[in-house]
TORKOL-4160 file (C-alpha; in steps of 0.2 Angstrom, whole numbers, padded with zeros to 4 digits, m for minus):
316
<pt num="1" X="0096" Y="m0155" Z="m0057"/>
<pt num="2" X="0092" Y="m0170" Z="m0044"/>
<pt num="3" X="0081" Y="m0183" Z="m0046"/>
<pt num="4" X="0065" Y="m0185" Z="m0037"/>
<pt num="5" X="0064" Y="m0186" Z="m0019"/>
<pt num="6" X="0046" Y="m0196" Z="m0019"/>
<pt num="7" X="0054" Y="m0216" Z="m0018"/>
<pt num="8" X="0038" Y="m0220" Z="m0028"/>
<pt num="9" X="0041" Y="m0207" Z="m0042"/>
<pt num="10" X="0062" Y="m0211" Z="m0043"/>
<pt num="11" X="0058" Y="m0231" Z="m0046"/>
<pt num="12" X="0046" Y="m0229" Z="m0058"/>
<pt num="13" X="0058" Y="m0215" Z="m0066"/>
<pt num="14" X="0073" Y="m0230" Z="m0067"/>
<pt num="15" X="0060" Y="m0242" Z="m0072"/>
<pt num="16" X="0054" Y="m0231" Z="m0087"/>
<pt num="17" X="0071" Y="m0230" Z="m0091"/>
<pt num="18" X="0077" Y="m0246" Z="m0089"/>
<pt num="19" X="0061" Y="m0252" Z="m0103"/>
<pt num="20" X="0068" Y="m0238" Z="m0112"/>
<pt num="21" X="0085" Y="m0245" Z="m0114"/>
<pt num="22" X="0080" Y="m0262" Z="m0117"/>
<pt num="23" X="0072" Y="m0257" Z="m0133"/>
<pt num="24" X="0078" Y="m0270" Z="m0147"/>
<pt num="25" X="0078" Y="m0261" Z="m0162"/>
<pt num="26" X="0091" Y="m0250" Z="m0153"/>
<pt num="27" X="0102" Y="m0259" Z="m0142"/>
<pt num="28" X="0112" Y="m0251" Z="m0126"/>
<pt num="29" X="0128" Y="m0259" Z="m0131"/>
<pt num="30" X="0127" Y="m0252" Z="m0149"/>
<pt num="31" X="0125" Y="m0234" Z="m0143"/>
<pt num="32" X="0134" Y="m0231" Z="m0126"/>
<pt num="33" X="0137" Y="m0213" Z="m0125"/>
<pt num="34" X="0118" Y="m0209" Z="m0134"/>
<pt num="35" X="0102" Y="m0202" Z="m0131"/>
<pt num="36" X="0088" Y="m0218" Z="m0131"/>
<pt num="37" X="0078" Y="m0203" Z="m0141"/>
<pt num="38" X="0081" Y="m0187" Z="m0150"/>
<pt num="39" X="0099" Y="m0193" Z="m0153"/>
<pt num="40" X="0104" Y="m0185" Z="m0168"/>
<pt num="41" X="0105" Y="m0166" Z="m0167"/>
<pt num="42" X="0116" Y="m0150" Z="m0166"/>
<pt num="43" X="0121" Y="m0137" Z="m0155"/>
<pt num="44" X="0121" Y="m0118" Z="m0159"/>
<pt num="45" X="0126" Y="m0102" Z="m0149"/>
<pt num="46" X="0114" Y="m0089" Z="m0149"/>
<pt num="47" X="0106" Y="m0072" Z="m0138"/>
<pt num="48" X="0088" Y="m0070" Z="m0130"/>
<pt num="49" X="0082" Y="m0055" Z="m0128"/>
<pt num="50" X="0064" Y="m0053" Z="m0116"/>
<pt num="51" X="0050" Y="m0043" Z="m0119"/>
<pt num="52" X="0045" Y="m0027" Z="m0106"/>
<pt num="53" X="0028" Y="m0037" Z="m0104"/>
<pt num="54" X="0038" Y="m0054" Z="m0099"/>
<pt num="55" X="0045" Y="m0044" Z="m0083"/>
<pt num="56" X="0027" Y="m0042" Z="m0080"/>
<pt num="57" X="0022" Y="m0059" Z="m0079"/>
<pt num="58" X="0036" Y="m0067" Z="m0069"/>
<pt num="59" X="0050" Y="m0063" Z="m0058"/>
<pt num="60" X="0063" Y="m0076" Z="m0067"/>
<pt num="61" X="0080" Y="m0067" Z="m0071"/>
<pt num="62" X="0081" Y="m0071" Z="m0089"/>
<pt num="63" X="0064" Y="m0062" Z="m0095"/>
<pt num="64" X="0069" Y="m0046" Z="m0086"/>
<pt num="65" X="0077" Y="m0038" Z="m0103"/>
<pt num="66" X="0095" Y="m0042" Z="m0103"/>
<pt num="67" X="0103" Y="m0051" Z="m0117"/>
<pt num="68" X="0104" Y="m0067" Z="m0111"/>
<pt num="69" X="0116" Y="m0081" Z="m0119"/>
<pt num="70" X="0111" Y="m0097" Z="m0126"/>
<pt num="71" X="0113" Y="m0113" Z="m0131"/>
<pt num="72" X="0103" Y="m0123" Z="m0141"/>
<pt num="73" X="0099" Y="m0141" Z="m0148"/>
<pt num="74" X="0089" Y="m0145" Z="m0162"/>
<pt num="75" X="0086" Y="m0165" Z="m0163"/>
<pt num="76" X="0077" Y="m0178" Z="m0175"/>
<pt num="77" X="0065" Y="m0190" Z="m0164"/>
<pt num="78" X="0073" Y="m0202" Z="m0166"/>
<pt num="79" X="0085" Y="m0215" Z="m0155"/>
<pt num="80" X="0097" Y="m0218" Z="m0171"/>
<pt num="81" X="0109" Y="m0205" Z="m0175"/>
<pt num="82" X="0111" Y="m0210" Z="m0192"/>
<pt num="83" X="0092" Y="m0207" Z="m0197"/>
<pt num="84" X="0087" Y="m0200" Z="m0210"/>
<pt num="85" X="0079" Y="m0183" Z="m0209"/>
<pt num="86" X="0062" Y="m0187" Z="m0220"/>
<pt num="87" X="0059" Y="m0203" Z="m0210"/>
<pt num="88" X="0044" Y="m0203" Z="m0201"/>
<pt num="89" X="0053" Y="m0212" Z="m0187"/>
<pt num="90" X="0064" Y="m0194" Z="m0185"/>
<pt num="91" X="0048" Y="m0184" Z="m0180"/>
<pt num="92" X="0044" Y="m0176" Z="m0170"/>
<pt num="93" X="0058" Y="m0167" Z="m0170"/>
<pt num="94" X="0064" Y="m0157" Z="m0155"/>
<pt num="95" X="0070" Y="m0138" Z="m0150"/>
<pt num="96" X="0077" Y="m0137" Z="m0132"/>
<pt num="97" X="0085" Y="m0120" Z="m0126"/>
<pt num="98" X="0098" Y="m0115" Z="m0112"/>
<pt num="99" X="0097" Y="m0100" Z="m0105"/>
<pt num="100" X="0114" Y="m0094" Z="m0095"/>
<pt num="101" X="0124" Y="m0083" Z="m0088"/>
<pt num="102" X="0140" Y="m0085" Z="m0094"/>
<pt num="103" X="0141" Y="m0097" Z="m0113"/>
<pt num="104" X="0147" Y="m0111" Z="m0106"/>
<pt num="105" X="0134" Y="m0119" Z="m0091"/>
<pt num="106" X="0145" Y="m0119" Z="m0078"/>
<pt num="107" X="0132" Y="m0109" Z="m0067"/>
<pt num="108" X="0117" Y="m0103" Z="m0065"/>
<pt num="109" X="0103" Y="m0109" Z="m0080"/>
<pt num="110" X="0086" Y="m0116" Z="m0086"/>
<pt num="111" X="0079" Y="m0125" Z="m0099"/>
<pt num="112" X="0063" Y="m0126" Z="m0112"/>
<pt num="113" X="0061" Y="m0142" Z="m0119"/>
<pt num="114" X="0052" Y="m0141" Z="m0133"/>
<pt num="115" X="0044" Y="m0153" Z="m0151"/>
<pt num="116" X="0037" Y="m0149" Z="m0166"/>
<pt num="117" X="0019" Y="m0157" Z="m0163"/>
<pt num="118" X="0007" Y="m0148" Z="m0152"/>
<pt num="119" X="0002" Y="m0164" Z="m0141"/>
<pt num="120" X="0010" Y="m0180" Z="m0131"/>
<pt num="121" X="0009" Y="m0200" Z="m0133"/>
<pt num="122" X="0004" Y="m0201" Z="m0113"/>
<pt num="123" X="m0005" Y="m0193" Z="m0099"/>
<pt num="124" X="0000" Y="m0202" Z="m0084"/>
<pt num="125" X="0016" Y="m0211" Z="m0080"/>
<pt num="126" X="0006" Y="m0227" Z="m0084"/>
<pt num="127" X="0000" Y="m0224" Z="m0100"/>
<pt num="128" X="0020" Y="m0216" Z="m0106"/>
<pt num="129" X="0024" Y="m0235" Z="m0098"/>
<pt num="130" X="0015" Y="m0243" Z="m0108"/>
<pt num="131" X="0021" Y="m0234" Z="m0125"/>
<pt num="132" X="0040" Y="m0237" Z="m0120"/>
<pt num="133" X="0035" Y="m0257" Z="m0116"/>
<pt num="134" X="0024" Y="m0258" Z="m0134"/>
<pt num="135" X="0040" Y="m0250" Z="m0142"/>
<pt num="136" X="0050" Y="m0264" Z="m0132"/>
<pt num="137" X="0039" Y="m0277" Z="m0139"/>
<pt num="138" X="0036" Y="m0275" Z="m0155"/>
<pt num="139" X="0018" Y="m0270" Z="m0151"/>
<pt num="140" X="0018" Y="m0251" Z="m0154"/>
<pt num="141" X="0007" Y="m0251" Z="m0168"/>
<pt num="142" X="m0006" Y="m0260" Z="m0160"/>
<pt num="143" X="m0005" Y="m0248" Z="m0146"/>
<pt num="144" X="m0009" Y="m0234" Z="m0154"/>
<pt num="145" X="m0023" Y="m0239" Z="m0162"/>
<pt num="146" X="m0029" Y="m0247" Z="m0145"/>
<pt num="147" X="m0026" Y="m0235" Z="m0133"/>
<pt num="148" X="m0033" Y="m0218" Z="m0135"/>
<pt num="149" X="m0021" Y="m0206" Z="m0130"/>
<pt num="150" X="m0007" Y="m0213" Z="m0140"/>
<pt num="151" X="m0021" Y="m0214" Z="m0155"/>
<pt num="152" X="m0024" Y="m0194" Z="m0155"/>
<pt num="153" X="m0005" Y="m0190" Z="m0156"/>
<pt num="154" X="m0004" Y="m0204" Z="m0171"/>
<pt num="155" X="m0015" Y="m0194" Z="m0180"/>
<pt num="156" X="m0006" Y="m0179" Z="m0179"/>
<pt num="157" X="0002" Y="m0173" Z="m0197"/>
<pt num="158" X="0021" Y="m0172" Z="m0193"/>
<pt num="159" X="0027" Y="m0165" Z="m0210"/>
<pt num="160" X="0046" Y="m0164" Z="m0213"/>
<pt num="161" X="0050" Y="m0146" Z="m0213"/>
<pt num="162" X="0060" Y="m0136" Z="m0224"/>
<pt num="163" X="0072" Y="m0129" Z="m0212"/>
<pt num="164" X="0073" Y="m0132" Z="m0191"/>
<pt num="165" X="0069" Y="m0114" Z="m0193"/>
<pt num="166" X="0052" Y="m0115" Z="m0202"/>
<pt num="167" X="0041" Y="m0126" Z="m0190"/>
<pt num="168" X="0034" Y="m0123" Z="m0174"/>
<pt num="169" X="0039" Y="m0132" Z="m0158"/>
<pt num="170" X="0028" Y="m0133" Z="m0143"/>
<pt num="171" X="0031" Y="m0135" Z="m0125"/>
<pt num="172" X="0023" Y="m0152" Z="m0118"/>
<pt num="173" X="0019" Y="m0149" Z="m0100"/>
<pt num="174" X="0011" Y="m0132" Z="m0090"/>
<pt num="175" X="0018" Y="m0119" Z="m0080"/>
<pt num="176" X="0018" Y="m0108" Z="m0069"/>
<pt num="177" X="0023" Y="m0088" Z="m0070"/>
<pt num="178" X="0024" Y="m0079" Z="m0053"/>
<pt num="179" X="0024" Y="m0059" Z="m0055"/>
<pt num="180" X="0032" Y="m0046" Z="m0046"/>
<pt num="181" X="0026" Y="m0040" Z="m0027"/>
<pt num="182" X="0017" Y="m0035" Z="m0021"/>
<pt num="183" X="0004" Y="m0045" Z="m0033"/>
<pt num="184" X="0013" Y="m0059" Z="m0036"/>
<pt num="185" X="0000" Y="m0062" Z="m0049"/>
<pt num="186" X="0002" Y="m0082" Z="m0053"/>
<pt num="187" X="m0004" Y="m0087" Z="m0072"/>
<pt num="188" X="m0003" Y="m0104" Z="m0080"/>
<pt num="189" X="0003" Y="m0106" Z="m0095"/>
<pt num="190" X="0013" Y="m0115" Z="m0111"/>
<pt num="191" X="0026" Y="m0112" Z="m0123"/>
<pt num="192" X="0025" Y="m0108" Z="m0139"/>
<pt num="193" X="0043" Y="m0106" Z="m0151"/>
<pt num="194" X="0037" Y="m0098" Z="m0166"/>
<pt num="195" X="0048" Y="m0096" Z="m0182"/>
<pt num="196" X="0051" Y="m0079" Z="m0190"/>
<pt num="197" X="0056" Y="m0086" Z="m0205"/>
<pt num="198" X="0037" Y="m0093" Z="m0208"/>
<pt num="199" X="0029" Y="m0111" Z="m0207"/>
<pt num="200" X="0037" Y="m0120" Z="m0223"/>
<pt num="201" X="0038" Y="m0140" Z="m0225"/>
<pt num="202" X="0042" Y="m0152" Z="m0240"/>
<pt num="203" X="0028" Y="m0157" Z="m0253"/>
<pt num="204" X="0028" Y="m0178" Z="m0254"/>
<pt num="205" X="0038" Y="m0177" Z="m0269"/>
<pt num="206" X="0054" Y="m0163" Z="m0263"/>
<pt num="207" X="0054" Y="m0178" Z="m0247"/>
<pt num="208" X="0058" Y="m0192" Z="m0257"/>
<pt num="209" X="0074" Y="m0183" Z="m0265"/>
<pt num="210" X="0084" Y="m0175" Z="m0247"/>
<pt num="211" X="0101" Y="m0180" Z="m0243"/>
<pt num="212" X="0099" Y="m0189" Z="m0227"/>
<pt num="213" X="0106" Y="m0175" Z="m0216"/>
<pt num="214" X="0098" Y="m0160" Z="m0226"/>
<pt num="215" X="0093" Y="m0150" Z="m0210"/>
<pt num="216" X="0110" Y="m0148" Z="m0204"/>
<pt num="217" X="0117" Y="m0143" Z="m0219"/>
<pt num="218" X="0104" Y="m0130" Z="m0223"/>
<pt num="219" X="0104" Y="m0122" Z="m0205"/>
<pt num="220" X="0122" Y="m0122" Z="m0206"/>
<pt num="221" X="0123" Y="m0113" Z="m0221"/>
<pt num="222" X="0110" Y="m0102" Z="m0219"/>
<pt num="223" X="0119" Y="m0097" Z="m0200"/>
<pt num="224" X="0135" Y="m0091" Z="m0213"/>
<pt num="225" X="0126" Y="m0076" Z="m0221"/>
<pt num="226" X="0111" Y="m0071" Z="m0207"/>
<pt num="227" X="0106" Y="m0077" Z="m0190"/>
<pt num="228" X="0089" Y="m0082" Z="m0189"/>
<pt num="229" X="0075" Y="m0079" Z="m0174"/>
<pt num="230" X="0062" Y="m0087" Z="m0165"/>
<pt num="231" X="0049" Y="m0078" Z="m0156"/>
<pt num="232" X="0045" Y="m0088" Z="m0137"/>
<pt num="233" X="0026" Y="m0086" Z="m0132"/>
<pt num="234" X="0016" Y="m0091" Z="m0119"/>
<pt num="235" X="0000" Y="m0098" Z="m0120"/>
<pt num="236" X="m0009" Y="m0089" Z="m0107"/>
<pt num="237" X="m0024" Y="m0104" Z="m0098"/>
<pt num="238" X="m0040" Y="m0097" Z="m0095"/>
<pt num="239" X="m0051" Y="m0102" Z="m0080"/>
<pt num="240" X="m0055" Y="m0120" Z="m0078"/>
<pt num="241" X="m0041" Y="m0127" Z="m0091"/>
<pt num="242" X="m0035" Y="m0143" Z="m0087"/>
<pt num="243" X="m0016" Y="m0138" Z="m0082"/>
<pt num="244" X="m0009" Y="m0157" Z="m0075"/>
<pt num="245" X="m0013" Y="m0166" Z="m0090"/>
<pt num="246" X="m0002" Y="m0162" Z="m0106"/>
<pt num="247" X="m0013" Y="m0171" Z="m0117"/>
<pt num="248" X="m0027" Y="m0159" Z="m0117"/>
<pt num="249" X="m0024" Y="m0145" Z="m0128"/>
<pt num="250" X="m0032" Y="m0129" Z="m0122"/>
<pt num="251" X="m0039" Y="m0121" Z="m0139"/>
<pt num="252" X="m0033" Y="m0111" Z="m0151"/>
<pt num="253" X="m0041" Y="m0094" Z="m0145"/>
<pt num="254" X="m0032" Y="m0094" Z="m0128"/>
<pt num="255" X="m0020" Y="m0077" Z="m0126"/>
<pt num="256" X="m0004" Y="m0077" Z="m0134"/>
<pt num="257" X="0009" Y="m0067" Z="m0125"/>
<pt num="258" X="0026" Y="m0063" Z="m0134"/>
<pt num="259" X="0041" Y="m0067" Z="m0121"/>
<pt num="260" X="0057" Y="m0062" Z="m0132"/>
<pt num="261" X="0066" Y="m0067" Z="m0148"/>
<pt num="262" X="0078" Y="m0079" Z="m0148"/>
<pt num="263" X="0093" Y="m0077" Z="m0158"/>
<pt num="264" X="0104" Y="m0092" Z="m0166"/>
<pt num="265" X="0120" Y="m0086" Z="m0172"/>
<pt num="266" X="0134" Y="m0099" Z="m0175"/>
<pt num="267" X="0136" Y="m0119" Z="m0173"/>
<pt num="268" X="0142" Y="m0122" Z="m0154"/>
<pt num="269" X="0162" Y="m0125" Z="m0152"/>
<pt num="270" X="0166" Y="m0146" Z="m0146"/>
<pt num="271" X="0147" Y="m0153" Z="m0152"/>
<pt num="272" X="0154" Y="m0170" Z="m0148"/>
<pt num="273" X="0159" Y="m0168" Z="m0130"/>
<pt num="274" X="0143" Y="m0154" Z="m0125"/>
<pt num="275" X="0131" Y="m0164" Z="m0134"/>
<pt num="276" X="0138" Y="m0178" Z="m0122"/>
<pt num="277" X="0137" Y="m0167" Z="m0106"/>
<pt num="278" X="0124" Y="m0158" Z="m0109"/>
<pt num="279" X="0108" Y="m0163" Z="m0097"/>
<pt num="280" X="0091" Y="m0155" Z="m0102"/>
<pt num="281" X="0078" Y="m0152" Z="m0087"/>
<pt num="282" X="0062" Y="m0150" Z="m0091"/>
<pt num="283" X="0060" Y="m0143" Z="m0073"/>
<pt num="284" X="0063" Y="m0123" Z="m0074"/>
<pt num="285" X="0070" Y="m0121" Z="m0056"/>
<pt num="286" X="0072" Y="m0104" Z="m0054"/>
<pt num="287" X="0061" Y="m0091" Z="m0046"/>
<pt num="288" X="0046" Y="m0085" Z="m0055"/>
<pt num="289" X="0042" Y="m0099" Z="m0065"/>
<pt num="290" X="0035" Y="m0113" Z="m0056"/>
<pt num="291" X="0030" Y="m0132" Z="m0062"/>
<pt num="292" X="0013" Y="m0137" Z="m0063"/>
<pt num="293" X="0005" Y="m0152" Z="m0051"/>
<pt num="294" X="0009" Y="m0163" Z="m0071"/>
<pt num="295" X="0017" Y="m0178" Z="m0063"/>
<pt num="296" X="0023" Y="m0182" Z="m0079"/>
<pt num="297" X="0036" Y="m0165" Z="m0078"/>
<pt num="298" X="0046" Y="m0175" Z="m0063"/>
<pt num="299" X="0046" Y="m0191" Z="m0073"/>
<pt num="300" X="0051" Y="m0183" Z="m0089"/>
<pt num="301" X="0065" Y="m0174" Z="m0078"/>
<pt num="302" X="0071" Y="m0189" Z="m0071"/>
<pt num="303" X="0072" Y="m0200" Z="m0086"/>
<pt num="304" X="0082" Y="m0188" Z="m0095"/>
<pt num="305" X="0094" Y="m0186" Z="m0080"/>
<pt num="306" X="0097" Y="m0207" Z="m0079"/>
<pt num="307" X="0100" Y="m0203" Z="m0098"/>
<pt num="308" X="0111" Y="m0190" Z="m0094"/>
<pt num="309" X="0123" Y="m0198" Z="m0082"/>
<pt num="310" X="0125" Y="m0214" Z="m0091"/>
<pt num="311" X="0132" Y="m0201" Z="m0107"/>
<pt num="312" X="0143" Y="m0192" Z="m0095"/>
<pt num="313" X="0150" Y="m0214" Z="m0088"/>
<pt num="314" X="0152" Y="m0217" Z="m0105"/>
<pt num="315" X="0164" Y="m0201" Z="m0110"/>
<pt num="316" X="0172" Y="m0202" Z="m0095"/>
C-alpha cells in the first residue's frame, strides 16, 4: 500500500491529515495509537464465497469461486473509542472487509471499504478540506448548512441499527471491473453489502435505553449460536453516469449484480494488536478491478495510510 506518487496529491494527503489531527475535541496526545475516525470497532474472522456471474465480470482472484478468507471490521464514525453506540456522533458506521489468502495478511489481499449511508460529505479534495478545517474549528454546523454537498449528506437519516448485521453499508467511490479475454469487457460499478438478516433499526424510544456498547455485545452473541451473511453487490453504472464524483448517486433502478456472500464466523484472535496494524486501502490493487479517475480514492488511501503508520510508531 504506497502513498501517492503525484507530489501535489501526497502534500495535500499529509495536509488533510495533519487538520485531521489537530482536531480539539479529540486531541493527538489523548489517543496515540487510534484511528482520528471510525475508532471504535471489532474484528471478525469469516469465509467469501463468489458468484459463477462475478467470474464473469472481472478477472480479480478472489470472485473466481473459491472460498476466500476474511477479516473483517465493523466501526462506529466516530474518533472516540468510548462513544456510545446510539450517538449521533457514532454514525455512520462503517464495514471494511479483507479478503486473503491465508487468515493472517501476510500476503497477497484487498480491501472494500464501506458505511452505512449511501452518500459522502465531499466531492473534491477541497470541499473534504474544508469539512476536516470546519470540524477543526468549531464551524462544522455552519458548514453544513452552507455548503451543499456537505448539506445533502446532513440530511441523510442515519438511524441506529439493531445489529451491525441489519443495515446496509455502501461503497463511497466507483470502480472498475475488467473481464476475462478475449473481451476484457470493462464496466463501472459500486458496491453494495446487503444484510441477509433484513434492514432492522431502533424506534426513538428502544435508542434512548441501549448500553453504551449494545452492537458488540449482540453480534458477539449472536456469532455463539449462527454465523451470519452478507450478500456483496455491485451497482452496475449505465452510460453517461457520472463515475469520478462519489457524491452523485446513480438511481435506484441501476442493475444490481450478486458478487457472493460473505460469511462472519467468530470474533478475530489479538483485536488489540490487529486492530492497531491493520491498514485499510480503499484502493483494490489487484488485477481485474481497477479504480476510477475519483481523485478523492488516492486521497482517501493516503490519509488512511499516514493514519496507519502512526498506529503501527505508537505500538511499536
Amino acid at each position: 500500500m504506497p502513498l501517492p506518487t503525484d507530489p501535489v496529491i501526497l502534500q495535500g494527503c499529509q495536509d488533510l491529515y495533519s487538520v485531521i489531527d489537530s482536531i480539539p475535541e479529540y486531541p493527538a496526545d489523548e489517543r496515540e495509537g487510534i484511528r482520528p475516525v471510525h475508532a471504535k470497532g471489532i474484528l471478525f474472522n469469516g469465509i467469501f464465497t463468489a458468484t459463477p456471474k462475478a467470474a464473469e465480470l472481472s478477472t480479480a482472484w478472489h470472485l473466481q469461486g473459491d472460498r476466500v478468507p476474511i477479516i473483517v471490521r465493523f466501526s462506529t464514525g466516530s474518533p472516540d473509542e468510548e462513544v456510545e453506540d446510539t450517538d449521533d456522533s457514532s454514525k455512520p458506521m462503517g464495514f471494511a472487509i479483507r479478503f486473503m489468502e491465508e487468515w493472517r495478511p501476510v500476503r497477497r489481499h484487498t480491501d472494500i471499504i464501506t458505511h452505512s449511508v449511501d452518500g459522502f460529505p465531499a466531492s473534491t479534495p477541497e470541499e473534504l478540506h474544508g469539512f476536516f478545517n470546519a470540524k477543526r474549528d468549531g464551524t462544522l454546523e455552519q458548514y453544513m448548512r452552507d455548503d451543499p454537498t456537505a448539506a445533502a449528506f446532513a440530511q441523510i437519516p442515519k438511524p441506529t441499527p439493531r445489529s451491525f448485521t441489519t443495515q446496509r453499508y455502501y461503497g463511497v467511490n466507483a470502480f472498475k471491473f475488467v473481464g476475462p479475454e478475449p473481451e476484457k469487457k470493462e464496466r463501472y460499478f459500486k458496491y453494495r453489502v446487503v444484510p441477509q438478516r433484513g434492514e432492522d433499526f431502533l424506534s426513538e424510544d428502544e435508542n434512548k435505553n441501549q448500553e453504551p456498547n449494545f452492537l458488540e455485545r449482540e453480534i458477539t452473541r449472536y456469532l455463539e449460536l449462527s454465523s451470519v451473511s452478507f450478500t456483496l453487490v455491485a451497482q452496475m453504472a449505465e452510460e453517461g453516469d457520472v463515475t469520478n464524483d462519489c457524491t452523485v448517486n446513480w438511481g435506484e433502478d441501476r442493475e444490481e449484480i450478486e458478487l457472493g456472500t460473505i460469511t462472519i464466523e467468530a470474533p478475530a484472535a489479538r483485536q488489540y494488536d490487529e486492530q492497531k496494524y491493520m491498514i485499510f486501502d480503499p484502493i483494490p490493487r489487484i488485477p481485474g478491478i481497477e479504480p476510477s479517475d475519483d481523485v478523492l480514492l488516492q486521497y482517501r488511501s493516503g490519509v488512511y495510510l499516514l493514519s496507519g503508520r502512526d498506529r503501527r510508531d505508537a505500538q511499536a
